[in-house]
PyMOL Python script that loads the backbone (N, CA, C, O; Angstrom):
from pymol import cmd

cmd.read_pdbstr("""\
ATOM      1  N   UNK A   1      13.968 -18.920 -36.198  1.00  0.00           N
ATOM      2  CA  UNK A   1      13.816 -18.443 -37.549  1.00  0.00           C
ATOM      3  C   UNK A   1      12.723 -17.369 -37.620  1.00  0.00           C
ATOM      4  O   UNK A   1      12.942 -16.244 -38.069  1.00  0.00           O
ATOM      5  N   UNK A   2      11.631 -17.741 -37.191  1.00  0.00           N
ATOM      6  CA  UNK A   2      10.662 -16.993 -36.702  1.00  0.00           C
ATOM      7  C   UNK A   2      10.794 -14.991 -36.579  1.00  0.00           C
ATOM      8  O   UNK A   2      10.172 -14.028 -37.028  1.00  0.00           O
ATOM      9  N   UNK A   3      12.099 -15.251 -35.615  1.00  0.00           N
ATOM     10  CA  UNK A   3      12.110 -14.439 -34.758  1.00  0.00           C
ATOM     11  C   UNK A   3      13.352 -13.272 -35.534  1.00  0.00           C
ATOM     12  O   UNK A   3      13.498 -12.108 -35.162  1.00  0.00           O
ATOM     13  N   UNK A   4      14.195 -13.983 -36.737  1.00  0.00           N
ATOM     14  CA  UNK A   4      14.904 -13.368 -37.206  1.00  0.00           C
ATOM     15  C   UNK A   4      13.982 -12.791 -38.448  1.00  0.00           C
ATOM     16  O   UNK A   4      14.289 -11.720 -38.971  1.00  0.00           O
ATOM     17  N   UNK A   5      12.828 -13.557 -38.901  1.00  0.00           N
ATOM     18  CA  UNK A   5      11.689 -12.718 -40.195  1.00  0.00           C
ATOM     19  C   UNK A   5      11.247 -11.820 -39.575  1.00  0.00           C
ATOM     20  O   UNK A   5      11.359 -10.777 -40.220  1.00  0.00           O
ATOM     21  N   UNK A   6      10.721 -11.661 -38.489  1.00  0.00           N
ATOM     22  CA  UNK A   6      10.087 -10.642 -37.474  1.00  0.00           C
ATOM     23  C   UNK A   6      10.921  -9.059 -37.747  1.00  0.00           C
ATOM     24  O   UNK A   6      10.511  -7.980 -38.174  1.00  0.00           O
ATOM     25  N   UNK A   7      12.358  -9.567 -37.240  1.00  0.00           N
ATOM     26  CA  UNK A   7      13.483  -8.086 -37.139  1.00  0.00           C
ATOM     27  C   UNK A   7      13.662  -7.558 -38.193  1.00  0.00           C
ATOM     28  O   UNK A   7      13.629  -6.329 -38.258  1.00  0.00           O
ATOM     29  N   UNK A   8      14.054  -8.835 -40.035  1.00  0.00           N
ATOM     30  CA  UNK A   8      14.252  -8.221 -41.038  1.00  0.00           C
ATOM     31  C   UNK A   8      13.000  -7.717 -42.149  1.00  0.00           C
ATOM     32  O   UNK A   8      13.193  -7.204 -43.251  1.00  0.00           O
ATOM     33  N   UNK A   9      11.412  -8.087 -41.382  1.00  0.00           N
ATOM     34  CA  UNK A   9      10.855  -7.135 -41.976  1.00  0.00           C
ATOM     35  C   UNK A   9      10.085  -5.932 -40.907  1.00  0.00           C
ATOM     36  O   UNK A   9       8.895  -5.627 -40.976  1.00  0.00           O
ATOM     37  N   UNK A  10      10.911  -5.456 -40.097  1.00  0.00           N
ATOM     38  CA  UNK A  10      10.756  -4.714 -38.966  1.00  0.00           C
ATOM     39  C   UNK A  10      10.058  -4.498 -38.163  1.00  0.00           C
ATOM     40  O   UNK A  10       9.789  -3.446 -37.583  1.00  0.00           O
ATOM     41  N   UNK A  11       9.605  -5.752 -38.030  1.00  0.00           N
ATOM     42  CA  UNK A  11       8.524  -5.901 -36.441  1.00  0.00           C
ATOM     43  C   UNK A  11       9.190  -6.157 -35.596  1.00  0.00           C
ATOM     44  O   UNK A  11       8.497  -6.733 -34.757  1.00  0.00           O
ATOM     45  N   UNK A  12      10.269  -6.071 -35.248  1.00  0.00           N
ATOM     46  CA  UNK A  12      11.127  -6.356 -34.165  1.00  0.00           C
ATOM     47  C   UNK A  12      10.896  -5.732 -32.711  1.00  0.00           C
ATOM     48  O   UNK A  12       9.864  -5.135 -32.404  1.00  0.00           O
ATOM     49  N   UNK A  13      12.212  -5.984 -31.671  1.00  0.00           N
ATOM     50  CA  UNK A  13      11.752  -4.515 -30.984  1.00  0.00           C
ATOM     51  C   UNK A  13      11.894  -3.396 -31.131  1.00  0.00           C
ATOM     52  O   UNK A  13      12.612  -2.966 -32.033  1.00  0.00           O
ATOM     53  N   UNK A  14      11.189  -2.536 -30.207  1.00  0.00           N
ATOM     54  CA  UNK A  14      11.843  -1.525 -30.639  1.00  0.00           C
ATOM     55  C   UNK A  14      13.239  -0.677 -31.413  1.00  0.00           C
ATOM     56  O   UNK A  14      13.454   0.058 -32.377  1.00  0.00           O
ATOM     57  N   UNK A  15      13.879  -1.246 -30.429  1.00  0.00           N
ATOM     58  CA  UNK A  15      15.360  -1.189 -30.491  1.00  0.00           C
ATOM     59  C   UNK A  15      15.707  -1.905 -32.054  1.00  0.00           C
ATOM     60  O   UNK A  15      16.460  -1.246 -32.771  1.00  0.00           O
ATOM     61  N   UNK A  16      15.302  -2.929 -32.475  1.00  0.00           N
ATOM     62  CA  UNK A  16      15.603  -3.154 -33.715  1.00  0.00           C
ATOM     63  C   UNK A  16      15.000  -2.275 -35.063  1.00  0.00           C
ATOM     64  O   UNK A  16      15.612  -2.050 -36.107  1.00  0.00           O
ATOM     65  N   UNK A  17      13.669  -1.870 -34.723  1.00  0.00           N
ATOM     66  CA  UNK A  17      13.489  -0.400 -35.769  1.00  0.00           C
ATOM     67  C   UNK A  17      13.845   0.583 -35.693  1.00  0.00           C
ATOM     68  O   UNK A  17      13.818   1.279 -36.708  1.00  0.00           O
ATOM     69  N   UNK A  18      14.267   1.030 -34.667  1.00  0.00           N
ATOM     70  CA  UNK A  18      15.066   2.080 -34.325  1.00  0.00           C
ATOM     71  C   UNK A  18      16.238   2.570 -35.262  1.00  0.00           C
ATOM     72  O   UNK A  18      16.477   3.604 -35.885  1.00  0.00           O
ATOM     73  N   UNK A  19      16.979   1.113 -35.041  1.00  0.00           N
ATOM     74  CA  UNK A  19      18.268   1.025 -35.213  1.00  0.00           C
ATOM     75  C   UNK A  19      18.358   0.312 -37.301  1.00  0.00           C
ATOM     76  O   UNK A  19      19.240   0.175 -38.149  1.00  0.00           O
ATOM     77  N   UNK A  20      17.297   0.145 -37.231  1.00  0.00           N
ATOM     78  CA  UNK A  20      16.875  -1.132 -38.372  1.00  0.00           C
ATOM     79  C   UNK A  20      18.064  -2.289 -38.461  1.00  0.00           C
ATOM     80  O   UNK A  20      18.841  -2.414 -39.408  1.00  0.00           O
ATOM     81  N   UNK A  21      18.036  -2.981 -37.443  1.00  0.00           N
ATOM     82  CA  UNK A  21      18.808  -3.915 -37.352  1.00  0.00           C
ATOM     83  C   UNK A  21      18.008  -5.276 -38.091  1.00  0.00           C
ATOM     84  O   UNK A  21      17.217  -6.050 -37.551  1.00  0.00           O
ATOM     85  N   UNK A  22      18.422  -5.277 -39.272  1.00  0.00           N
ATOM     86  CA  UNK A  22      18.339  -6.774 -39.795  1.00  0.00           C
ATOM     87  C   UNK A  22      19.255  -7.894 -40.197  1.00  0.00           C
ATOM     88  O   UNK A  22      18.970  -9.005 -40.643  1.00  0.00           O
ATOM     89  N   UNK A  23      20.445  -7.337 -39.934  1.00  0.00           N
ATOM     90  CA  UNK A  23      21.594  -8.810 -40.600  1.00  0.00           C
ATOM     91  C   UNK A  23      21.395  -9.763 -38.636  1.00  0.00           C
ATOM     92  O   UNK A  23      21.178  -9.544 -37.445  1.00  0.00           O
ATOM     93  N   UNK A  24      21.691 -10.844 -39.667  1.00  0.00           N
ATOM     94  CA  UNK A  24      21.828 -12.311 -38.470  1.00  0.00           C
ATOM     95  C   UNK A  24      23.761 -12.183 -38.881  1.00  0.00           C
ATOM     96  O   UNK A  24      24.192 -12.273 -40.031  1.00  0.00           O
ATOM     97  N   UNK A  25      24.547 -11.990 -37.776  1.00  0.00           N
ATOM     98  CA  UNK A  25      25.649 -11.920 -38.130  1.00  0.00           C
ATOM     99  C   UNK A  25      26.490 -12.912 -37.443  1.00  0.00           C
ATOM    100  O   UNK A  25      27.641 -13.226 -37.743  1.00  0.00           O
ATOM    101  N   UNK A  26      25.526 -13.514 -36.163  1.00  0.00           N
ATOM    102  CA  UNK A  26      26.170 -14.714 -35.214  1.00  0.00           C
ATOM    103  C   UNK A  26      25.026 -15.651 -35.092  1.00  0.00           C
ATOM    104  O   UNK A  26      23.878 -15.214 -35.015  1.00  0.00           O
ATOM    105  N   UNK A  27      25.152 -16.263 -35.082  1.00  0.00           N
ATOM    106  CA  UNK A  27      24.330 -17.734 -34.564  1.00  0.00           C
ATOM    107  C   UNK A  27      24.433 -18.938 -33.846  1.00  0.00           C
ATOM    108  O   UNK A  27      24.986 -19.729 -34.610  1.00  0.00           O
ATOM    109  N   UNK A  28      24.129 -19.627 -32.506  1.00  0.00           N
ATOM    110  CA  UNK A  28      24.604 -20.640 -31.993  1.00  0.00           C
ATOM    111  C   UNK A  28      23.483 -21.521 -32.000  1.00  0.00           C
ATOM    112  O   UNK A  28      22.358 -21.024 -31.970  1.00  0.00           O
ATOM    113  N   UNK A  29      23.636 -22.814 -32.038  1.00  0.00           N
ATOM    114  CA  UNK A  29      22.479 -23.893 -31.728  1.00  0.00           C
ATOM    115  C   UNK A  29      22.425 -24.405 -30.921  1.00  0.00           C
ATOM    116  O   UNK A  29      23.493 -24.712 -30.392  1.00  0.00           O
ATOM    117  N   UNK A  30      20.960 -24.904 -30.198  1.00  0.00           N
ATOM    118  CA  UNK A  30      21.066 -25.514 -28.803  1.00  0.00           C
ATOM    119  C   UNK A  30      19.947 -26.680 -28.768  1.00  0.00           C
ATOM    120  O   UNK A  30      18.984 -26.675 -29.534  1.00  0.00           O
ATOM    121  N   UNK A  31      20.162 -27.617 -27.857  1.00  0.00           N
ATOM    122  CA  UNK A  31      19.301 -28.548 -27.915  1.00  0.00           C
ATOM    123  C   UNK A  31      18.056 -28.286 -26.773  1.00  0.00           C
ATOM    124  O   UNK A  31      16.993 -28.906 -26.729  1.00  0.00           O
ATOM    125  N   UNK A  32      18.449 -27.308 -25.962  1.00  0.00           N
ATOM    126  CA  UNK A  32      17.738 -27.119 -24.737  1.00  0.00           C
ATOM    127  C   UNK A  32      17.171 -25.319 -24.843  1.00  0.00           C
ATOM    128  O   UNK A  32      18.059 -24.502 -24.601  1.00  0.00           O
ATOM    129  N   UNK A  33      15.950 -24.824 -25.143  1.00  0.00           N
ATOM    130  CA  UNK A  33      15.959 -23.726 -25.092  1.00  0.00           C
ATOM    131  C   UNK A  33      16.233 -22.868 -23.423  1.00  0.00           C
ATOM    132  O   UNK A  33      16.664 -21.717 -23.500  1.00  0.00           O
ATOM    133  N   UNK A  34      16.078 -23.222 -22.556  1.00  0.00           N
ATOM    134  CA  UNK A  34      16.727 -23.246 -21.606  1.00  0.00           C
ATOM    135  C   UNK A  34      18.414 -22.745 -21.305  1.00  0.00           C
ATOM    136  O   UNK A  34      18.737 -21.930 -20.441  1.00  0.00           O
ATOM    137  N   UNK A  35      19.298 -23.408 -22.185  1.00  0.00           N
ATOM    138  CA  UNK A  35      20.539 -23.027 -22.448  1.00  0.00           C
ATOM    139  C   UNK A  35      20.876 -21.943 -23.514  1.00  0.00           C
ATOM    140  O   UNK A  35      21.664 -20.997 -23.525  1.00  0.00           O
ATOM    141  N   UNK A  36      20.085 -22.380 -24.299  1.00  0.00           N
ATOM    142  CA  UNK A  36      20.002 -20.673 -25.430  1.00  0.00           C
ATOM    143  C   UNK A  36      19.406 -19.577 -24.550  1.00  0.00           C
ATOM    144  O   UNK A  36      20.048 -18.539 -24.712  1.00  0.00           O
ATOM    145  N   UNK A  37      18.720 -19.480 -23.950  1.00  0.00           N
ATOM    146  CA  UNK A  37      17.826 -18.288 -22.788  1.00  0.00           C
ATOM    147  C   UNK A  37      19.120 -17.555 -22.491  1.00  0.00           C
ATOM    148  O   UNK A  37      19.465 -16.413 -22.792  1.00  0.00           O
ATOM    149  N   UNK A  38      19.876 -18.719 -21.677  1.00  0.00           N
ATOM    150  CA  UNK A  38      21.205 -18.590 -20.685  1.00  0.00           C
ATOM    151  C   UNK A  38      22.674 -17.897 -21.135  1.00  0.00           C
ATOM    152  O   UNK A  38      23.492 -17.252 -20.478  1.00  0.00           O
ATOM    153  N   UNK A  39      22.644 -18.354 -22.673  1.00  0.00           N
ATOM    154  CA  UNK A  39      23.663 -18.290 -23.552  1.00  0.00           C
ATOM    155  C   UNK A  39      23.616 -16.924 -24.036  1.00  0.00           C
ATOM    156  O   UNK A  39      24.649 -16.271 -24.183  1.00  0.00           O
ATOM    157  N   UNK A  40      22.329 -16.409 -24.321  1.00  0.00           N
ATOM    158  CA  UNK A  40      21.483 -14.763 -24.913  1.00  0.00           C
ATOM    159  C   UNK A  40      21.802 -13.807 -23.603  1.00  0.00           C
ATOM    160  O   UNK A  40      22.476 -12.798 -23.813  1.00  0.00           O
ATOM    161  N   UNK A  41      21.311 -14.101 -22.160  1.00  0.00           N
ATOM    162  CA  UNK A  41      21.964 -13.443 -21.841  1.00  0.00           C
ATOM    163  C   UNK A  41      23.427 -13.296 -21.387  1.00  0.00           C
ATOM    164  O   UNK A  41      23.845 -12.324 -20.757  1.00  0.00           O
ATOM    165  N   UNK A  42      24.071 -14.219 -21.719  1.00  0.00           N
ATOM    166  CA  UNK A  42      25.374 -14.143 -20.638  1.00  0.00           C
ATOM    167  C   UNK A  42      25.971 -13.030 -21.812  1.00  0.00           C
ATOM    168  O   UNK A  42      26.650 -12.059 -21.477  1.00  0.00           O
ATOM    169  N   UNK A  43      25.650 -13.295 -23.073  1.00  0.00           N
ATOM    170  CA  UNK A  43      26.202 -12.457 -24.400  1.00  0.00           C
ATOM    171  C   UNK A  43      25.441 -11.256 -24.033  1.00  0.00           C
ATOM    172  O   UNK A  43      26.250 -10.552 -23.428  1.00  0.00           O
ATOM    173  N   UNK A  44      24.474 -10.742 -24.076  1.00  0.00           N
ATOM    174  CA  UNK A  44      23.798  -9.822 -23.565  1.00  0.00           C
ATOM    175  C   UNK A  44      24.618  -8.693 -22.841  1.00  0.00           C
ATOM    176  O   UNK A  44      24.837  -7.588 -23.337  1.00  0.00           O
ATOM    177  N   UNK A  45      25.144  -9.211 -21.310  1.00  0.00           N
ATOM    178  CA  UNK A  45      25.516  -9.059 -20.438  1.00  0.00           C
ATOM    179  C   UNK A  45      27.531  -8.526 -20.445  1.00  0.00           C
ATOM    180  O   UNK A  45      28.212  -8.158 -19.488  1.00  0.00           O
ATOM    181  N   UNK A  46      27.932  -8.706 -21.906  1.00  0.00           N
ATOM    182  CA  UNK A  46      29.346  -8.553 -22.306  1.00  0.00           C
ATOM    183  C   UNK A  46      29.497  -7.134 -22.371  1.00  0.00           C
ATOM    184  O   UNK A  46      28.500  -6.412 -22.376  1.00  0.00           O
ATOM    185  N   UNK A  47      30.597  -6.694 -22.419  1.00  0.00           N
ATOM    186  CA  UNK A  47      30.634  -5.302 -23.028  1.00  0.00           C
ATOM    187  C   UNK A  47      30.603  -5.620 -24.891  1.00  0.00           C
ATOM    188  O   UNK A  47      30.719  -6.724 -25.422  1.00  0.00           O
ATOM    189  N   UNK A  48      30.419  -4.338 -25.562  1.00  0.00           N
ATOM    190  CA  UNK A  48      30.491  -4.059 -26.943  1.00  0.00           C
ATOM    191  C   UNK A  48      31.932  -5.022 -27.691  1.00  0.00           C
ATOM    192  O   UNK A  48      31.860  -5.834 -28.614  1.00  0.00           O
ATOM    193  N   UNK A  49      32.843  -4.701 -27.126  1.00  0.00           N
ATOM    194  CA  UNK A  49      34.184  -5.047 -27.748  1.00  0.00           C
ATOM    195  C   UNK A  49      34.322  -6.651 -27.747  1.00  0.00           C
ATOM    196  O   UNK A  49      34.812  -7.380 -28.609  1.00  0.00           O
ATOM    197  N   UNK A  50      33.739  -6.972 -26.516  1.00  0.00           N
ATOM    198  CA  UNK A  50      33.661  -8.777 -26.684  1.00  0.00           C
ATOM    199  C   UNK A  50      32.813  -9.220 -27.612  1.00  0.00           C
ATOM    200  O   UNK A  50      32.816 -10.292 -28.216  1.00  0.00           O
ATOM    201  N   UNK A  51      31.908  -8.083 -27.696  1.00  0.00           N
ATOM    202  CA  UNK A  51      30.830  -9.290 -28.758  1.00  0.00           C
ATOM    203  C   UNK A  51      31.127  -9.253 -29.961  1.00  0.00           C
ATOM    204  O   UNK A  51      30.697  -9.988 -30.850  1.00  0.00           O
ATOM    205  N   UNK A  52      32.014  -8.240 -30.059  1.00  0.00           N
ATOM    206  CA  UNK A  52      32.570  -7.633 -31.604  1.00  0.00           C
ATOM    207  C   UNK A  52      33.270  -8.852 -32.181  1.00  0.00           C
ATOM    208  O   UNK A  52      33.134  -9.334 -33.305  1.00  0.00           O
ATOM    209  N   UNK A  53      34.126  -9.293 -31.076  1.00  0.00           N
ATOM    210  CA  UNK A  53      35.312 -10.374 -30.922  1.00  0.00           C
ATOM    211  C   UNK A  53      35.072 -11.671 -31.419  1.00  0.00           C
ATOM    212  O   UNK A  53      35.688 -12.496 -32.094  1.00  0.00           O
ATOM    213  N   UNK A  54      33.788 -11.567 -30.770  1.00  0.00           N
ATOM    214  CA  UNK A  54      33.133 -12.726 -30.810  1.00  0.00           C
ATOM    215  C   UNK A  54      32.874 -13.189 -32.734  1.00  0.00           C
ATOM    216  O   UNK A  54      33.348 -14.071 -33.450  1.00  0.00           O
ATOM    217  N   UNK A  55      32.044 -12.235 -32.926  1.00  0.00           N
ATOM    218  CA  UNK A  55      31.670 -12.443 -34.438  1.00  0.00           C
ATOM    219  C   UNK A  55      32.636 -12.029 -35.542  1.00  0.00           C
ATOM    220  O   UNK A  55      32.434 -12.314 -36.722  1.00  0.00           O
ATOM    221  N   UNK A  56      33.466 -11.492 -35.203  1.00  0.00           N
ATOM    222  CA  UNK A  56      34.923 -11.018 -35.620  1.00  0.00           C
ATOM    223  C   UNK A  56      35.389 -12.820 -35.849  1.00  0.00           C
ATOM    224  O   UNK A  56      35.889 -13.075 -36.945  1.00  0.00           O
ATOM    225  N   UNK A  57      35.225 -14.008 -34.846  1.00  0.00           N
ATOM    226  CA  UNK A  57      36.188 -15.056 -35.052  1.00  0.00           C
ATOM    227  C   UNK A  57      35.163 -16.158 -35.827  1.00  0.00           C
ATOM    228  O   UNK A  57      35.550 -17.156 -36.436  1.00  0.00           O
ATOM    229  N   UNK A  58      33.869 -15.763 -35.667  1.00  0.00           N
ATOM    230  CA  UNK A  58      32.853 -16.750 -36.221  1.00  0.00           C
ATOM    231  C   UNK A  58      32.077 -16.124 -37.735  1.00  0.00           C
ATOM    232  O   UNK A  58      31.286 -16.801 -38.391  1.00  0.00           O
ATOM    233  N   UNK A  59      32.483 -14.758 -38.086  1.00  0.00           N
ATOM    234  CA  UNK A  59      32.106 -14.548 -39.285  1.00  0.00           C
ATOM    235  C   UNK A  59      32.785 -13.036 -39.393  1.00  0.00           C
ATOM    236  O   UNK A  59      32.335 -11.974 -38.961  1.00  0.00           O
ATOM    237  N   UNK A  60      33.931 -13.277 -40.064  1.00  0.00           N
ATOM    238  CA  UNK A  60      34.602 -12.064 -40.451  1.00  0.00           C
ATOM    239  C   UNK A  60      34.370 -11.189 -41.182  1.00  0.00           C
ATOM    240  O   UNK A  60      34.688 -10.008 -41.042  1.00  0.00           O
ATOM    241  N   UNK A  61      33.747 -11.713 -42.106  1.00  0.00           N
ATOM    242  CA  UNK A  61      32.910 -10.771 -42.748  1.00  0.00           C
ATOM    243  C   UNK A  61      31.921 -10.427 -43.291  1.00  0.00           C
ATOM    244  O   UNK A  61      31.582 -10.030 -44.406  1.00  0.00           O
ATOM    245  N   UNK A  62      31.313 -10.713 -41.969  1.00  0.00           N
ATOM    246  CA  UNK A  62      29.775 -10.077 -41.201  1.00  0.00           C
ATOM    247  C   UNK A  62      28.989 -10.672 -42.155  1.00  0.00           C
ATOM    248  O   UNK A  62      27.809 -10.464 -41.872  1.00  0.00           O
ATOM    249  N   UNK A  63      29.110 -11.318 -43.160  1.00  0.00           N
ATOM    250  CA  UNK A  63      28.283 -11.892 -43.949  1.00  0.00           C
ATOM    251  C   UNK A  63      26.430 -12.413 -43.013  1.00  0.00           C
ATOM    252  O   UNK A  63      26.249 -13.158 -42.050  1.00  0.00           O
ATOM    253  N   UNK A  64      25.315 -11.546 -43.933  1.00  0.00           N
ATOM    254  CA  UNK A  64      24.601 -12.401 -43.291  1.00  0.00           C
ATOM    255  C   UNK A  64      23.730 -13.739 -43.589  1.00  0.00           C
ATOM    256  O   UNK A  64      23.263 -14.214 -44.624  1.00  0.00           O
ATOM    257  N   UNK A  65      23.717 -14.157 -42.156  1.00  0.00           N
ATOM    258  CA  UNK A  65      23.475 -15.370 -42.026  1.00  0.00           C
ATOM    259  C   UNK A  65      22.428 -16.137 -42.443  1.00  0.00           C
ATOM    260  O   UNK A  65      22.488 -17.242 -42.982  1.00  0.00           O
ATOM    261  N   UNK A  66      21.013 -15.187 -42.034  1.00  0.00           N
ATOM    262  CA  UNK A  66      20.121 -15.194 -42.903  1.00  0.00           C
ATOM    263  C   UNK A  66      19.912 -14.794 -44.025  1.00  0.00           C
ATOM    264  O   UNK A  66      18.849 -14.174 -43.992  1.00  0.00           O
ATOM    265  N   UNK A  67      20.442 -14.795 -45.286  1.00  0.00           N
ATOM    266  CA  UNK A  67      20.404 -13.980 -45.816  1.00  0.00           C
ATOM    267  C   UNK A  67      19.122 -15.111 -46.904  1.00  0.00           C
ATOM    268  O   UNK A  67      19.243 -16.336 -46.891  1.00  0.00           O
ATOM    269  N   UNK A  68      18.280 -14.581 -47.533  1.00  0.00           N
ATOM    270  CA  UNK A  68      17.498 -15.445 -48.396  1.00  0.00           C
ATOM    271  C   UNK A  68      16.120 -16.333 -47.167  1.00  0.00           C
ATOM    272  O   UNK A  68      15.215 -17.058 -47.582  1.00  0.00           O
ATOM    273  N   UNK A  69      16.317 -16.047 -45.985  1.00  0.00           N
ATOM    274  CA  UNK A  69      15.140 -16.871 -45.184  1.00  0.00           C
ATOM    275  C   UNK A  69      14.061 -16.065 -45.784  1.00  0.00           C
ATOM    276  O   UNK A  69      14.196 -14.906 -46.176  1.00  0.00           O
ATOM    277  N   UNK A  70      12.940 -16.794 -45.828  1.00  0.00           N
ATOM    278  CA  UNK A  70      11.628 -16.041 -45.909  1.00  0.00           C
ATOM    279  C   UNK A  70      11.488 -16.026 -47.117  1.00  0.00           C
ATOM    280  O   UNK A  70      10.539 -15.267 -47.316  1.00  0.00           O
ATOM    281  N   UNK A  71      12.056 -16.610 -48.582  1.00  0.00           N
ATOM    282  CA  UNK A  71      12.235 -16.308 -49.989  1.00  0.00           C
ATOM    283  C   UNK A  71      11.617 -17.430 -50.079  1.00  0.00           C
ATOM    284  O   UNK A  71      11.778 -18.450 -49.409  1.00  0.00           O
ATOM    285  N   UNK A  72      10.432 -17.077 -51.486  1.00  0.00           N
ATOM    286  CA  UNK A  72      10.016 -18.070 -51.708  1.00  0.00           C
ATOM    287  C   UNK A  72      11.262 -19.142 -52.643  1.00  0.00           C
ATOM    288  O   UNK A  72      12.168 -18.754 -53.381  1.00  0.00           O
ATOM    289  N   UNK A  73      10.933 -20.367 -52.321  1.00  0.00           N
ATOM    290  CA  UNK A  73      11.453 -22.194 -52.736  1.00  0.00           C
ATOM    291  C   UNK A  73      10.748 -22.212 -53.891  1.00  0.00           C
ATOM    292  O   UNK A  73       9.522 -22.112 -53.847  1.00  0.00           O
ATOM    293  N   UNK A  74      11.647 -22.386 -55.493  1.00  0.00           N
ATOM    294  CA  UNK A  74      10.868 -23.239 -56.109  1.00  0.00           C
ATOM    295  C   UNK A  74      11.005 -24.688 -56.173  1.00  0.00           C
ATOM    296  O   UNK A  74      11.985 -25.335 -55.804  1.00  0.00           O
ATOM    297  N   UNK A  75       9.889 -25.145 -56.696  1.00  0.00           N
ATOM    298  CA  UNK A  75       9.934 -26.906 -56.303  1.00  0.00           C
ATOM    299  C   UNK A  75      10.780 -27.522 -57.514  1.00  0.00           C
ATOM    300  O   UNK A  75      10.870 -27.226 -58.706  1.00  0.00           O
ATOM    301  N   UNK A  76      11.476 -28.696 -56.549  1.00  0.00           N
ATOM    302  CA  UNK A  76      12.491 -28.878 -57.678  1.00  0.00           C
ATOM    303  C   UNK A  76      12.284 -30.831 -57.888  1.00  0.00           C
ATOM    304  O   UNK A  76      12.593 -31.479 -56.889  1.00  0.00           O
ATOM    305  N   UNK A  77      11.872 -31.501 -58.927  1.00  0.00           N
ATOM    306  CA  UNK A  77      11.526 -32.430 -58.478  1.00  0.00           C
ATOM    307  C   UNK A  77      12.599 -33.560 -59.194  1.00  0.00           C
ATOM    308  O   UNK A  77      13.219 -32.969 -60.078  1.00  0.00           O
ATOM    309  N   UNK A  78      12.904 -34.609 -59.122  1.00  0.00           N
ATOM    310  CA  UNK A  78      14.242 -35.084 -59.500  1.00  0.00           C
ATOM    311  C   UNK A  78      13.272 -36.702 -60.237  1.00  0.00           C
ATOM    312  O   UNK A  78      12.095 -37.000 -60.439  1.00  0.00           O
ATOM    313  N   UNK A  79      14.488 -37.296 -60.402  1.00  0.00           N
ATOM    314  CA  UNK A  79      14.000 -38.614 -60.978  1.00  0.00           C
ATOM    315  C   UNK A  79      13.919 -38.539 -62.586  1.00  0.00           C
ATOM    316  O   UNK A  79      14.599 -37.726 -63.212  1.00  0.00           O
ATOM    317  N   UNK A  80      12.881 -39.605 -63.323  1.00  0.00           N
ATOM    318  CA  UNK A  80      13.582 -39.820 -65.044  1.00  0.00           C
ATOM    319  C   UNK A  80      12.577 -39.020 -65.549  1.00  0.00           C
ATOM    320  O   UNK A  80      11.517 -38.948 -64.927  1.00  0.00           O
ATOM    321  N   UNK A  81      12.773 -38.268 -66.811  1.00  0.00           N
ATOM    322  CA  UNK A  81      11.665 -37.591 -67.551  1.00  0.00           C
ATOM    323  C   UNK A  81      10.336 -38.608 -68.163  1.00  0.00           C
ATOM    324  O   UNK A  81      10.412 -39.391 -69.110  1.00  0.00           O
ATOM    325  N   UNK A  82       9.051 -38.299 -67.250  1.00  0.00           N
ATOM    326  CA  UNK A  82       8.427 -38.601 -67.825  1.00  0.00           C
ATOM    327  C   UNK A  82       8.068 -39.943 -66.584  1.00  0.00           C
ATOM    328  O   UNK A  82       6.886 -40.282 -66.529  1.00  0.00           O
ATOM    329  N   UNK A  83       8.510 -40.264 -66.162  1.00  0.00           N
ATOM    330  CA  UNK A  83       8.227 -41.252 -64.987  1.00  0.00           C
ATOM    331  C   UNK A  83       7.451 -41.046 -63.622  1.00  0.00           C
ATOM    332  O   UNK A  83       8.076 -40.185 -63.004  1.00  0.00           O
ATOM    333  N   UNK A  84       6.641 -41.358 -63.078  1.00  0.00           N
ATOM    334  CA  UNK A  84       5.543 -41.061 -62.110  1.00  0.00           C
ATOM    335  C   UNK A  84       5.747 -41.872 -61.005  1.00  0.00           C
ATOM    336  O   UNK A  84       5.339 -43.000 -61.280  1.00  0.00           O
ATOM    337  N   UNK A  85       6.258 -41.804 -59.713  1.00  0.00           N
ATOM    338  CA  UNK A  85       5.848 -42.645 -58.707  1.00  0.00           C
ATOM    339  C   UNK A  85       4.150 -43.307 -58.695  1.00  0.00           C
ATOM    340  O   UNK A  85       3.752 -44.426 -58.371  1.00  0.00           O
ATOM    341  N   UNK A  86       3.544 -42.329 -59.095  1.00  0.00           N
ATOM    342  CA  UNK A  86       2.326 -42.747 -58.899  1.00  0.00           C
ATOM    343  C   UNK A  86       1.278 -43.467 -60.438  1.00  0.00           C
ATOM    344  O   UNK A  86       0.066 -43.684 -60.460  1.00  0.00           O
ATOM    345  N   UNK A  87       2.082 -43.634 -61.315  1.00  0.00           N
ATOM    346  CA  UNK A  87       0.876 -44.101 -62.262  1.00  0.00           C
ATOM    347  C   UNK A  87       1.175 -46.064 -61.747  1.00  0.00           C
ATOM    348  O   UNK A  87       1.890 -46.520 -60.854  1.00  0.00           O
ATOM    349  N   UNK A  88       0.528 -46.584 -62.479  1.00  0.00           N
ATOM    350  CA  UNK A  88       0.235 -47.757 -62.672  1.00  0.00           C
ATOM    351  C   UNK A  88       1.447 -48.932 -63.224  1.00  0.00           C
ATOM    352  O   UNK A  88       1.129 -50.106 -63.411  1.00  0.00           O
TER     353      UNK A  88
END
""", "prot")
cmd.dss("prot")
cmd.show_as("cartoon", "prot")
cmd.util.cbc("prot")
cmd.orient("prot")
């Protein structure tokens, strides 16, 4: 998450200000960062048209993914009007 606030307010790498690359348009999850390392480059390592393919079948329309990270939350608190976990 970190690392996608970084690109969309353009501290990225180079290559991402360059280009001003900020949409998150693919995303995979992993339990092992180790296998995400592995997974970044094997995608890395594709030509253009596969990766196109790729996000072409997992988000057609490019919608992004992050879209709203980094926005402030207002607090939303639930339960009866007027009732306190904490009084007496």
């Amino acid at each position: 998450m970190v690392r996608v606030l970084r690109h969309k307010a353009g501290q990225g790498s180079a290559f991402t200000r360059k280009y001003r690359v900020h949409r998150l348009v693919y995303t995979q999850a992993f339990q092992n960062i180790g296998d995400a390392i592995a997974r970044e480059t094997q995608i890395k390592g594709w030509a253009r048209d596969k990766k196109l393919t790729l996000i072409r079948l997992h988000n057609p329309t490019w919608e992004d993914l992050a879209e709203g990270w980094g926005e402030p939350v207002p607090m939303q608190f639930k339960g009866k009007a007027g009732s306190s976990r904490w009084s007496e």
